[in-house]
Each structure stands twice: as structure tokens, then as C-alpha cells.
matplotlib code that plots the C-alpha trace (Angstrom):
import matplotlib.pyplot as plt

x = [28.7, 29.6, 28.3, 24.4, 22.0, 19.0, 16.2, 14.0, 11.0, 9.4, 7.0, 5.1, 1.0, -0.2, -3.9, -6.5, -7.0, -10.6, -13.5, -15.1, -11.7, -10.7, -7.8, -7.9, -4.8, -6.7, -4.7, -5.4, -8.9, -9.7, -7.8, -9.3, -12.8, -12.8, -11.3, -14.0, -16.5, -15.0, -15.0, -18.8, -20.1, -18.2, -19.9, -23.2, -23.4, -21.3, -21.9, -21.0, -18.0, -16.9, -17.3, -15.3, -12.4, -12.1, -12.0, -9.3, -7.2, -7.3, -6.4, -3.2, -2.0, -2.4, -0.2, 2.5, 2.0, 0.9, 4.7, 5.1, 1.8, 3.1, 6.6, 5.5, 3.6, 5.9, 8.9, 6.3, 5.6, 9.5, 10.1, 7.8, 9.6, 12.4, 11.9, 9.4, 12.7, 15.2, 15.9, 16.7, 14.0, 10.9, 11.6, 11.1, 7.9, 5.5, 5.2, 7.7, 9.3, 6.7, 3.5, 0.8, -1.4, -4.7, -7.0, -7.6, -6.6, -9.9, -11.1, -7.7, -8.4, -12.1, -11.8, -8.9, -10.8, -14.5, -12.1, -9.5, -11.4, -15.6, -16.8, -14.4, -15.4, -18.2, -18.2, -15.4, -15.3, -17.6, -17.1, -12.9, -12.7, -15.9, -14.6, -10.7, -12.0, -13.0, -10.2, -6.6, -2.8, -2.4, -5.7, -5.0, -1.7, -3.6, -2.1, -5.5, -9.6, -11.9, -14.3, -12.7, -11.4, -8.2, -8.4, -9.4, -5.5, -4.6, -8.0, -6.7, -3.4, -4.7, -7.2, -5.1, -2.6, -5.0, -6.3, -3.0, 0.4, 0.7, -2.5, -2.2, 1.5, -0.1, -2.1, 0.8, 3.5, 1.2, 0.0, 3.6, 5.3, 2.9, 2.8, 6.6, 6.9, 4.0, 4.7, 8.3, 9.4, 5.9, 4.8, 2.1, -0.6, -0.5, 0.9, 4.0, 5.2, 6.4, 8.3, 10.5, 13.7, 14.2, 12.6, 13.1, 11.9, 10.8, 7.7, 6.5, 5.6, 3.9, 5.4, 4.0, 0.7, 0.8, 1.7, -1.4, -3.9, -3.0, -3.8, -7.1, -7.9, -7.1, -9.1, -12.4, -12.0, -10.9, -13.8, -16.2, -15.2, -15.6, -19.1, -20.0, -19.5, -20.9, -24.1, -25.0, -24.5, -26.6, -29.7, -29.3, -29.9, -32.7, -34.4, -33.6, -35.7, -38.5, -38.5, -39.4, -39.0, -37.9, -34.1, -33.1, -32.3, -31.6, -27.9, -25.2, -26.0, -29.1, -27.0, -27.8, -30.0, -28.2, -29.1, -30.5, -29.6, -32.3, -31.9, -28.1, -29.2, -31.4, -29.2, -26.2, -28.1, -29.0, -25.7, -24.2, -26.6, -25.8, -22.0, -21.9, -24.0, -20.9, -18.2, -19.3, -19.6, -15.9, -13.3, -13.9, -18.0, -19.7, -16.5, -15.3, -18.5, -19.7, -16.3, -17.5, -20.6, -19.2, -16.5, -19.2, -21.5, -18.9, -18.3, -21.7, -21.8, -19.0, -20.2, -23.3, -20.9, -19.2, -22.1, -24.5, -21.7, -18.9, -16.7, -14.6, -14.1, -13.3, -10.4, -8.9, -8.6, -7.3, -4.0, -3.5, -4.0, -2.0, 1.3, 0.8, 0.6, 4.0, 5.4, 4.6, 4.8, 8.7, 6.9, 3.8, 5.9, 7.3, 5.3, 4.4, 3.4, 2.8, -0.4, -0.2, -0.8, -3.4, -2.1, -1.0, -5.1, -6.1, -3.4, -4.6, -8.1, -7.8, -4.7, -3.7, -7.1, -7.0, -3.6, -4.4, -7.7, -5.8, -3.3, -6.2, -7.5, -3.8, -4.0, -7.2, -6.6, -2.8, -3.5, -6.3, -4.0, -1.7, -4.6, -5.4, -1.8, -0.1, 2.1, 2.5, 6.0, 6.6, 6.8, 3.2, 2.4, 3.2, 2.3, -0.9, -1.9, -0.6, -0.7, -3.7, -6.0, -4.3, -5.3, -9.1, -9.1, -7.9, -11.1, -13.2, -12.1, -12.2, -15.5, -17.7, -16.0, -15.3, -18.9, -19.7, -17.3, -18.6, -22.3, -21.4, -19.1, -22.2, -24.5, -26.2, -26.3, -26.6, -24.3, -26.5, -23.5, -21.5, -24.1, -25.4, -23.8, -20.5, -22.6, -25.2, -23.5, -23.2, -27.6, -27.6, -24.7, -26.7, -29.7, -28.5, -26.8, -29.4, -33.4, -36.2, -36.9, -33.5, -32.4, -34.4, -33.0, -29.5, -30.0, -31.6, -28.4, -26.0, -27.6, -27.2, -23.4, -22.7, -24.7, -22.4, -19.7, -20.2, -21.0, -17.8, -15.7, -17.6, -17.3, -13.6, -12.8, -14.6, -12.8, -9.2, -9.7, -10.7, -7.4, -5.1, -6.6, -6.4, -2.2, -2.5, -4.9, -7.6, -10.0, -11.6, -14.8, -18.1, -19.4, -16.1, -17.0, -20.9, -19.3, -17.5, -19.4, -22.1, -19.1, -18.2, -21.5, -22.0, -18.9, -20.5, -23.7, -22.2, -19.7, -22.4, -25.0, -22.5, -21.2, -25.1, -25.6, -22.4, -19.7, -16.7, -16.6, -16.3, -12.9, -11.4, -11.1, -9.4, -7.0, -6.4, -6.4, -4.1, -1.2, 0.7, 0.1, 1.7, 4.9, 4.4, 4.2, 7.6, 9.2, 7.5, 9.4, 13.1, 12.1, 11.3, 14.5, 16.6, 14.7, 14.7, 18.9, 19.5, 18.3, 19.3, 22.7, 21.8, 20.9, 24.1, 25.9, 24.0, 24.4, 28.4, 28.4, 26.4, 28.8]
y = [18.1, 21.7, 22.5, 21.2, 23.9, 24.6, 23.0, 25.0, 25.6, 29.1, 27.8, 31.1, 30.2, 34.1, 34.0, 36.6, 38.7, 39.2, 39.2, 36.2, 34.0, 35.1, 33.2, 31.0, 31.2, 32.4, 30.5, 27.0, 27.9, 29.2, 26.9, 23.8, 25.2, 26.0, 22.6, 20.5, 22.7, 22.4, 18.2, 18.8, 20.6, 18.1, 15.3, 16.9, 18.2, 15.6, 12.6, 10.2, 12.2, 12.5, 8.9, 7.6, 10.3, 9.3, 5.6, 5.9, 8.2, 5.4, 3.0, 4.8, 5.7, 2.0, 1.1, 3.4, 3.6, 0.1, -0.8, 2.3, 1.9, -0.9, -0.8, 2.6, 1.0, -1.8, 1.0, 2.9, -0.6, -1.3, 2.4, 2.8, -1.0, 0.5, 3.7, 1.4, -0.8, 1.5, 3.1, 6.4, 7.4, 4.8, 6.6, 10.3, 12.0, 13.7, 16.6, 18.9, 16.9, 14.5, 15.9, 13.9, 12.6, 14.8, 11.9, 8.7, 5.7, 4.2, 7.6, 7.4, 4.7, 4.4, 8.0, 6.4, 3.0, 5.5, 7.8, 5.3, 2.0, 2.0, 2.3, -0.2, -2.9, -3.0, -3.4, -5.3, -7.3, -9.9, -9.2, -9.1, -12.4, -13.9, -11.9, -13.5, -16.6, -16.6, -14.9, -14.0, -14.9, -18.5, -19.0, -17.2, -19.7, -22.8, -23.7, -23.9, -24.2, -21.1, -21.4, -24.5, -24.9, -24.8, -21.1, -20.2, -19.3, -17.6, -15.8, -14.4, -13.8, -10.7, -10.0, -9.2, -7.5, -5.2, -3.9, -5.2, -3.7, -2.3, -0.7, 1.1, 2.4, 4.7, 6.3, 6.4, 7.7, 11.2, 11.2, 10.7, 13.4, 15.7, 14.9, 14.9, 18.6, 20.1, 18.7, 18.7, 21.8, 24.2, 24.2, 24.3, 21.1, 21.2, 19.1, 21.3, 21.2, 17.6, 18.5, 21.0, 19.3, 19.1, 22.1, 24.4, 28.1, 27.1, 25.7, 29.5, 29.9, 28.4, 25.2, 24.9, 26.0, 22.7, 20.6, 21.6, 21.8, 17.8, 17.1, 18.6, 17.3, 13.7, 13.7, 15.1, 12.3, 9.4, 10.2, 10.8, 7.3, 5.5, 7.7, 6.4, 2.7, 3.1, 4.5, 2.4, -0.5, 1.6, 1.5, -2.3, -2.3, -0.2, -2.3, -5.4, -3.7, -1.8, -3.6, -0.4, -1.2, 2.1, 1.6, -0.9, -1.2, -4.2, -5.0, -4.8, -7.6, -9.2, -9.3, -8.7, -5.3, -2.2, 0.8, 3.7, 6.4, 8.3, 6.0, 6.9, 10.5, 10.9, 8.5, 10.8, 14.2, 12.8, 11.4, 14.5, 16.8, 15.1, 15.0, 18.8, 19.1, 17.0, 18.7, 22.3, 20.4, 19.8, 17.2, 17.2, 16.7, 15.6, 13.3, 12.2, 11.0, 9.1, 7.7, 5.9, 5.1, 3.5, 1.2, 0.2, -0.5, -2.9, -4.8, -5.6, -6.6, -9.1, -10.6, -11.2, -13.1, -14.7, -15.9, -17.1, -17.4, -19.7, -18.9, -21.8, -21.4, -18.3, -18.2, -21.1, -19.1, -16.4, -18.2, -20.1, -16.6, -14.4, -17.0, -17.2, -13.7, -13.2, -15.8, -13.3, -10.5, -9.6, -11.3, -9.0, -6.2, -5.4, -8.2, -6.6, -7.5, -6.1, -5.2, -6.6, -10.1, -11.7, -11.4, -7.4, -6.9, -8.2, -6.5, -2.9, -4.3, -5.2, -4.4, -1.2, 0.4, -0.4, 1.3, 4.3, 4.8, 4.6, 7.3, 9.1, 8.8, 9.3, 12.9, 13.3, 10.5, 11.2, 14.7, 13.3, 11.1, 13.7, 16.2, 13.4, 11.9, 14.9, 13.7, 10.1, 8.9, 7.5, 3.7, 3.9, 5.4, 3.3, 0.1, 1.6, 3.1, 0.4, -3.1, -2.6, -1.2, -4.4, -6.9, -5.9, -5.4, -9.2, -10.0, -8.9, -10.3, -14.1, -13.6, -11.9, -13.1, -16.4, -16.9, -16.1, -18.9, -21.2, -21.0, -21.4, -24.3, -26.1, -25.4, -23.3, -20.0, -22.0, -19.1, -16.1, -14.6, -15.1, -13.6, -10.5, -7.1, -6.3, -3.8, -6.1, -9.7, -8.6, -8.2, -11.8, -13.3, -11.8, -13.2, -17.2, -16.6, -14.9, -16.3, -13.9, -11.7, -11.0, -10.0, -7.5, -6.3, -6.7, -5.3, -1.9, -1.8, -2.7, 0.6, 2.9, 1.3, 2.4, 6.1, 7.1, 5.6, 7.6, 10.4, 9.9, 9.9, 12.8, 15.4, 14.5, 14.6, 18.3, 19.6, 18.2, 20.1, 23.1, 22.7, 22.0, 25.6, 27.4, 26.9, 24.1, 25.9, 23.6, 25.8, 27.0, 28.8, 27.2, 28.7, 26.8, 23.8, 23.7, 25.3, 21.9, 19.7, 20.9, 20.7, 17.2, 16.0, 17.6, 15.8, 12.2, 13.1, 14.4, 11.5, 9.0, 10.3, 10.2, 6.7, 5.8, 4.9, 3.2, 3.9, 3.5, 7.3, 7.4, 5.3, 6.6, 10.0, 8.6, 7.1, 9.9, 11.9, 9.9, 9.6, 12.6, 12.5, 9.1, 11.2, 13.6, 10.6, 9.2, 13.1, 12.8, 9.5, 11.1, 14.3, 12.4, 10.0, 13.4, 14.9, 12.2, 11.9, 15.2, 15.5, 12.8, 14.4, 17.9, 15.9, 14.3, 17.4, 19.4, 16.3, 16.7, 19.9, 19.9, 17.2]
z = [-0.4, 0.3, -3.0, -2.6, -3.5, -1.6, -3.4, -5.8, -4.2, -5.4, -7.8, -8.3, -9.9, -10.6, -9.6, -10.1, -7.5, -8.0, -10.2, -11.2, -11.4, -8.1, -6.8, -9.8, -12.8, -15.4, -18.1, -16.4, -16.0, -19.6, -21.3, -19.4, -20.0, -23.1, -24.3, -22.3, -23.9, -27.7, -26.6, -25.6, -28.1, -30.9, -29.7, -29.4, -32.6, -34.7, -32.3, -35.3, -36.4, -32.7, -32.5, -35.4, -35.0, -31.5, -32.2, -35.6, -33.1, -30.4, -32.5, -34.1, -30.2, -29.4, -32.6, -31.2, -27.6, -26.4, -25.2, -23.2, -21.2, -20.4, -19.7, -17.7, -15.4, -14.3, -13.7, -11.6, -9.5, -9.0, -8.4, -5.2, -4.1, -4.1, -2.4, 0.8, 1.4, 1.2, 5.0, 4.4, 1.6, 3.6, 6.9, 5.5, 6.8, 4.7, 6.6, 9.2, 12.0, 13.8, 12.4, 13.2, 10.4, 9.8, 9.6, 11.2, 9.6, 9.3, 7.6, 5.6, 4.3, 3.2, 1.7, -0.6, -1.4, -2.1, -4.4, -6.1, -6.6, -5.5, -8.4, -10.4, -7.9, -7.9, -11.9, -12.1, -9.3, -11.0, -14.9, -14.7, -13.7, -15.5, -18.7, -18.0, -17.5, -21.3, -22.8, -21.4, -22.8, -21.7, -23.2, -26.4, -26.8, -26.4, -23.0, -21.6, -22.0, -21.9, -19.1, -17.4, -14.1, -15.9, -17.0, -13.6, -12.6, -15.6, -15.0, -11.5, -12.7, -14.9, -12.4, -9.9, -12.2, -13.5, -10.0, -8.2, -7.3, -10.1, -10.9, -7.5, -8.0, -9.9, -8.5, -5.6, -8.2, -8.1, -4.5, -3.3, -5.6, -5.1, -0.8, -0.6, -2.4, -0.8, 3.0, 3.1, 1.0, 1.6, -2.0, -3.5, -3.5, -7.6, -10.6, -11.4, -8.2, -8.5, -11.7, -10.0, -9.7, -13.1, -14.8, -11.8, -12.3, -16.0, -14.5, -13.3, -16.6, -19.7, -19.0, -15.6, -17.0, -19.3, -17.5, -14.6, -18.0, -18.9, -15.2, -15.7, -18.6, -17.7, -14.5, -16.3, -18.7, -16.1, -14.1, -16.9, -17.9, -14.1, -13.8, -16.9, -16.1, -12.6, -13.6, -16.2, -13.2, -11.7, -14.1, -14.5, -10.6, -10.7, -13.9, -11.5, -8.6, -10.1, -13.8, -16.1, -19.6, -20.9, -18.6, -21.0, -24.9, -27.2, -27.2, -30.3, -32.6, -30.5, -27.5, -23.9, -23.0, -22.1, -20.5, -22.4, -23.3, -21.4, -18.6, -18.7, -18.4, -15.6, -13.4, -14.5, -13.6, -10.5, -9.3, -10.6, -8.3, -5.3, -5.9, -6.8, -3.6, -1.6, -3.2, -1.8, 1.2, 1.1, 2.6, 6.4, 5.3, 2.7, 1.1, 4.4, 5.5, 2.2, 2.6, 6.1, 4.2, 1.5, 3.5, 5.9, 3.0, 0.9, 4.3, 4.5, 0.7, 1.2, 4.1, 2.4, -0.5, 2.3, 4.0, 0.6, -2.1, -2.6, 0.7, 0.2, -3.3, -3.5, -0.1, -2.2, -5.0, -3.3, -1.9, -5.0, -7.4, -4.8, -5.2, -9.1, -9.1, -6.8, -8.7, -12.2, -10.8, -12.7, -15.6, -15.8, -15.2, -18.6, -20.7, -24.0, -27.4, -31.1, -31.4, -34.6, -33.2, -31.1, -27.6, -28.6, -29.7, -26.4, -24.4, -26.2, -25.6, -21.4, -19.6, -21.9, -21.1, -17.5, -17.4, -19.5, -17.0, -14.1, -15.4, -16.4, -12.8, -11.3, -10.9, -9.3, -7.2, -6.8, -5.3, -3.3, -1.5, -1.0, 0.2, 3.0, 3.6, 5.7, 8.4, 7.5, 6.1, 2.4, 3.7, 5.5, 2.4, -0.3, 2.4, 2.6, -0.6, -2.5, -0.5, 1.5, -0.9, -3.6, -0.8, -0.4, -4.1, -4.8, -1.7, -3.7, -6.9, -5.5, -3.2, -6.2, -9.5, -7.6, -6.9, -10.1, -11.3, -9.1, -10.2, -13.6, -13.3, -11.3, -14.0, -11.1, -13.7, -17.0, -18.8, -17.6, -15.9, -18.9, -21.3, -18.8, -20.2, -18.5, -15.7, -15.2, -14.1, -10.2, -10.0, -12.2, -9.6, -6.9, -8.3, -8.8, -5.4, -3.3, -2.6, -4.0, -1.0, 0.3, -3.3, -3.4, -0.2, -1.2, -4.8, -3.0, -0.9, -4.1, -5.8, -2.7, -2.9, -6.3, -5.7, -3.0, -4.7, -7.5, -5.7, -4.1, -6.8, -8.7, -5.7, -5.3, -8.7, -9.0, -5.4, -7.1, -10.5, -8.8, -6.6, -9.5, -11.0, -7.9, -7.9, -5.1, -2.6, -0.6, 0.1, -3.5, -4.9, -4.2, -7.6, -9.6, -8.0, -9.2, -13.0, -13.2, -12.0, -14.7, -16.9, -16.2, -16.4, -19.8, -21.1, -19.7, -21.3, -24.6, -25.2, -23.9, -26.9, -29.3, -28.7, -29.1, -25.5, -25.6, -23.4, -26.3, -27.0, -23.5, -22.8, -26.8, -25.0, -22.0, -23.5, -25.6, -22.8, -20.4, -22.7, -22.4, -18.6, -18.6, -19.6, -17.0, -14.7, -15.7, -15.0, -11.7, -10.9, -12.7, -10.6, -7.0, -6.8, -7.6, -4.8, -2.3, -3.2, -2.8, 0.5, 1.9, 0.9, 2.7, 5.9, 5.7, 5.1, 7.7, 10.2, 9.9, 10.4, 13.9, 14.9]

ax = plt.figure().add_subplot(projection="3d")
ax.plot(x, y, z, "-o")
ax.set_aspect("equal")
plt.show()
């Protein structure tokens, strides 16, 4: 034990000094922009080119990669299991001695629910289990009926997987590599960083620079992809309030309406200006407080379900769903297929681009969880970045997708939910659920829910790039933070043009984008349980030696 080496911890990120990339690396910076920019202007000018490249290149990944997102995920679920029960690693703090946490746990918590998940609910927390209900693997093999009461626990099961355990050990893989290095060890809040312990001084150079770039990258295009879902939601709300003809478009192939393109636009530029306006704002303000908003919002949304949807349904649900997903939970872990057969299509199609988006999302929301997480230790952290945010998720799920259910299996809804686009079944739930005049008052409420969601996850996306280019610093540029948020919402608008309105360019990118981050993640995992071993060993050591 004699023969431990300090840990590596001089990460050195050269920033300029001044001009107009002061305290910013210029290679991360450059190289970041001008890539989003080459993206932008593709799409804009070549929108169907853009569209079909993206698309073929998705496909091929999928071919290839479809195992490894897969497989991936479950390690990073077992990993973080392992590191919660084991004593010694679940006991360490993130921080020096008995630091106090910075933040309350109420504030804790609703800024990580705003930033990791807001915006997914309240898409998803209707169409996921409506959408399941009609198609998942048990289904696909014939064990049981689309749409019956059958399907309904097979529905759950991939439900809950999707936005489960295992969807938020993802986001906690980044958070806690990136907390331990920069709370423990004094270095700096930025991707590299939680490489160190196996690339060492490599990382102060063009490696390190890479590896920070993919980062960036994959958060602009895992939150271009949630804004772009959560503001088409939010013109269906608005055509459900105010009616105007102009939001809406025909469907593919004489399906439901969808949002325009122009209606896409304007509710993007707006949602955009106010997040821009948050994110100069910073953390202790404008995030924290739409945070607040947002939790206190959603609580009044599920009461509301509670109170005028199917209450019972939906808490019987959620026990039986919770066992059968416990029960599968080894199961789901490392289940994949060929994409060459019909389970492998719809696992590329559902639970391979829910993980791909959440690794998309993992650095941004990663290093915001590490930003707000100081002072609490790696068990609270993966108990409550993992469990708790999985619980309310799966609350959700039952009370608005269960309604949903409900009204369709009494002939209530008739198949409207079923038909409505994939943004627009929460207003029709809300609608069969809800009479006339109180709609309109919980619709109004629903779109100020999505705004500041949105909002929330814009402005924290923008603050997080910004920190990842500064070399880990907190405090960064006003005038970088309004540069890419004008960037970001130029990607949204570009890659939303040249999918036609559509949000497929959209999600081909992120995928694209997410999968060499996914191998950054499993270095972070490699890289942590080195860490974590290694001092456990000097405390050891340095314990003897006292004695």
C-alpha cells in the first residue's frame, strides 16, 4: 500500500486570457461552434439532403450499435447498485469533510426533475403507455392482445424501463463522475476530469479537448431534441385553447394534424428568448426558481388526475407494474435483439432512442447534478437522483397514461387518444377527462407547465455548455450564454425545416450524436471504480499509519 500514488489531479484547460474568448479554451469553443454552425447551415440549405443522410446514417449505427446501447445501459444501472450498497464507496461525501449540501432538498430536487425529465413527462407520460399498449415484445410474440387489458402489464413494463432505473443511471453515471472528481480531488467541473484515472496528464491536451467537444455536441442535440418535442406539445395546447387554424397541418398519410412549421417557429423563438433570458440569470435565480415553479405546477397537474381521472385504476397499476418491473428488471437489463427481426426494429425504434437521448442528455444533465450536488454523499446521490426521480416518473406514468387507458377501455374516448398525434393525446385525455370550463383552465396551466419546463431545460442546457468550454468554471460570459442559445435555437429551427415540420431530423442527429459519448460514459464508469478503489486504499493506508 506503501506504493499508492497520489491521484492525478492537474488537469490543466488553457483559457484565453482576454479578448472576446476570455476565459474560454479556444479549441473547445471554435470547434464546437463551427460544427453546430456547418449542421445548421446543411440543413438550411439542403434540408432534403440533410434529411436523408441523417436518416441512412441512423440506420447503419442502429445495425451496428443497437446491442451496445443496450448492454451499456444495463452495466450503468448495476454499476451505481453496486457502488449505493457497498459501505465504504456509499458513505463517501462529495465534497471536503462534512460539507453541507449547497441547496435544499426540496430545491435539489425540483431543479433535477425541471432539468432531467419536465419536458419528457409531460409528453410521454400519456403517449408511452398509450403507444406500449399497442405495440411492445410480449405483444410482438403473440403472448398477448394489442389494446386489451391484457397488454396493459407488458405496457408498464417498458414504461417504466424506459423512464426507470435505468434511464436515470444515466444521467447519474455523469453527475457522479464528474461530482466525485470535482468535490473530492478540487478539479475542474468539466467532462475530462472524470476520465483522469485512466488517461492521466494525456487529457491536458488534444484528447481532453475531444472528449469536452462530444460533451458539447451531445447536449446541443439532446436538448434540441427534448425542446423540439416539448414545443410542438406546446402548439397543440395553444390550438386546443385559442383554435387558430394556421398551428396545425394535415398529418403523414391523412393522419392526425401536426404542428407547423411556422407554428413550431414562433413557439421555439419565444421559449428560446425567455430561456436565454434565465440562463444570464444563472443558478441561484432564474433556473432555481422555475425549478420551484415547475414542481409546484406538476403537483397541481396530478392532483387534478387524481382527483377527475382514474385514481383507482391507475394506483392498481402502479403496484402491479412496479413488481413486474422488479421482477424483470435482470431481464431488461441486457435484453437485446438483431435488428434484423421484428422485436430488434422495435427495440431500435423505442427503447434504443430513449437510451441514445438520455446519453445525449447525460452530460448536460450529469454536470448539472454535479453543479447542484456539493456536500451530499454518493449513496444520497444515487438514492436520490435515481430512485426518487424513477418513483415520481412511474406516478406519472399510471395516473396520466392510466387514465388514458381507462377512457379508452370504457369506450369513454372512442380511440381519440389512440389516434391524437404523439404531442397532442395529454389536451385529448384532458379533454374526455375534464368538463368544458375547467379544461380550459387546466389546458392554460398545462401550456405554462411545458413553457417553464422548457425554459428550464433550455437555460440549463446553455449555462452547462458554456461551463464545459470555460474548463469547468461556474461563473461564465453573459455574451456566450446569449451566442448559444441563438445557436441552439438555430439548430432546432434548422433540423425542424428540414425534416418538413417533422421532428425525425431532429432525433437522427441525436442518435448520431450520443454514440460516441456512450463510450465516453463506459470510461467514466472503468475510470470511477479505479478511483473510488484507490482511495479507499490511501484511507486505509493513511489510517494505519496514524494508528
Amino acid at each position: 500500500m506503501k506504493n499508492i500514488r497520489p491521484p492525478f489531479t492537474d488537469v490543466e484547460i488553457a483559457t484565453q486570457p482576454d479578448g472576446f474568448y476570455e476565459g474560454q479554451s479556444l479549441p473547445i469553443a471554435l470547434v464546437s461552434k463551427i460544427g453546430i454552425s456547418l449542421l445548421v447551415v446543411w440543413a438550411l440549405l439542403f434540408p432534403l439532403n440533410a434529411n436523408l443522410m441523417l436518416s441512412e446514417v441512423n440506420t447503419g449505427l442502429l445495425n451496428i450499435f443497437n446491442a451496445f446501447y443496450v448492454l451499456s445501459v444495463g452495466l450503468f444501472a448495476w454499476f451505481l447498485l453496486v457502488l449505493a450498497v457497498i459501505p465504504w464507496t456509499g458513505r463517501r461525501r462529495l465534497g471536503r469533510g462534512d460539507e453541507a449540501p449547497e441547496f435544499s432538498t426540496f430545491s435539489w430536487f425540483a431543479m433535477m426533475f425541471g432539468a432531467g425529465l419536465g419536458v419528457g413527462l409531460m409528453v410521454y407520460a400519456t403517449a408511452e403507455p398509450m403507444g406500449l399498449w399497442g405495440s411492445n415484445p410480449e405483444i410482438l410474440r403473440g403472448n398477448v392482445e394489442p389494446n386489451t387489458v391484457a397488454a396493459i402489464e407488458t405496457a408498464y413494463r417498458y414504461s417504466f424501463m424506459h423512464y426507470g432505473f435505468h434511464a436515470w443511471s444515466i444521467y447519474v453515471v455523469t453527475g457522479l463522475a464528474l461530482a466525485y472528481y470535482s468535490y473530492t480531488r478540487d478539479m475542474p467541473l468539466t467532462i475530462r476530469s472524470a476520465l483522469t484515472p485512466i488517461f492521466g496528464r494525456a487529457l491536458n491536451g488534444p484528447l481532453g479537448h475531444v472528449v469536452d467537444i462530444l460533451g458539447v455536441v451531445a447536449t446541443i442535440l439532446g436538448v434540441a431534441v427534448t425542446i423540439g418535442f416539448g414545443v410542438s406539445q406546446l402548439v397543440e395546447g395553444a390550438y386546443s385553447i385559442l383554435g387558430i387554424e394556421w398551428l396545425l397541418q394535415p398529418g403523414e398519410d391523412g393522419g392526425a394534424p401536426v404542428p407547423s412549421s411556422v407554428g413550431l417557429i414562433l413557439a421555439l423563438v419565444l421559449v428560446m428568448g425567455m430561456s436565454i433570458a434565465s440562463a444570464v440569470s444563472g443558478v441561484g435565480r432564474g433556473v432555481k426558481y422555475l425549478s420551484n415553479i415547475n414542481l409546484v405546477l406538476s403537483c397541481v397537474l396530478l392532483v387534478v388526475f387524481a382527483i377527475f381521472g382514474s385514481f383507482l385504476f391507475a394506483m392498481t397499476t402502479y403496484g402491479r407494474a412496479m413488481v413486474d418491473y422488479l421482477l424483470h428488471f435482470p431481464a431488461l437489463s441486457f435484453e437485446a435483439y438483431s435488428t434484423d427481426s421484428e422485436l430488434g426494429k422495435w427495440q431500435s425504434g423505442w427503447t434504443t432512442f430513449y437510451w441514445a437521448w438520455w446519453i445525449a442528455f447525460s452530460p448536460f444533465v450529469g454536470l448539472f447534478l454535479a453543479r447542484i450536488s456539493k456536500g451530499r454523499t454518493i449513496r444520497e446521490f444515487i438514492l436520490g437522483a435515481v430512485i426518487a426521480p424513477a418513483l415520481v416518473c412511474f406516478l406519472w406514468f399510471t395516473l396520466l397514461g392510466g387514465t388514458a387507458i381507462d377512457l379508452e377501455l370504457q369506450g369513454v374516448a372512442n380511440g381519440a387518444i389512440v389516434n391524437a398525434s404523439l404531442t397532442n393525446k395529454l389536451f385529448v385525455t384532458l379533454q374526455m377527462m375534464l368538463p368544458e370550463g375547467l379544461y380550459q383552465a387546466v389546458a392554460v396551466m398545462s401550456v405554462v407547465l411545458i413553457l417553464t419546463f422548457l425554459v428550464t431545460s433550455a437555460d440549463s442546457g446553455i449555462l452547462v455548455m458554456n461551463t464545459i468550454m470555460a474548463g469547468g468554471a461556474v461563473d461564465t460570459g453573459i455574451r456566450h450564454r446569449i451566442i448559444w442559445g441563438v445557436l441552439l435555437t438555430l439548430v432546432i429551427a434548422a433540423l425542424v425545416l428540414a425534416g418538413g415540420g417533422g421532428l425525425g431530423a431532429l432525433q437522427n442527429a441525436m442518435i448520431i450524436g450520443a454514440l460516441p459519448f456512450a463510450f465516453v460514459m463506459i470510461g467514466m464508469c472503468l475510470s470511477l471504480a479505479k478511483a473510488l478503489y484507490r482511495d479507499y486504499l490511501r484511507d486505509r493506508y493513511g489510517a494505519a499509519q496514524r494508528a
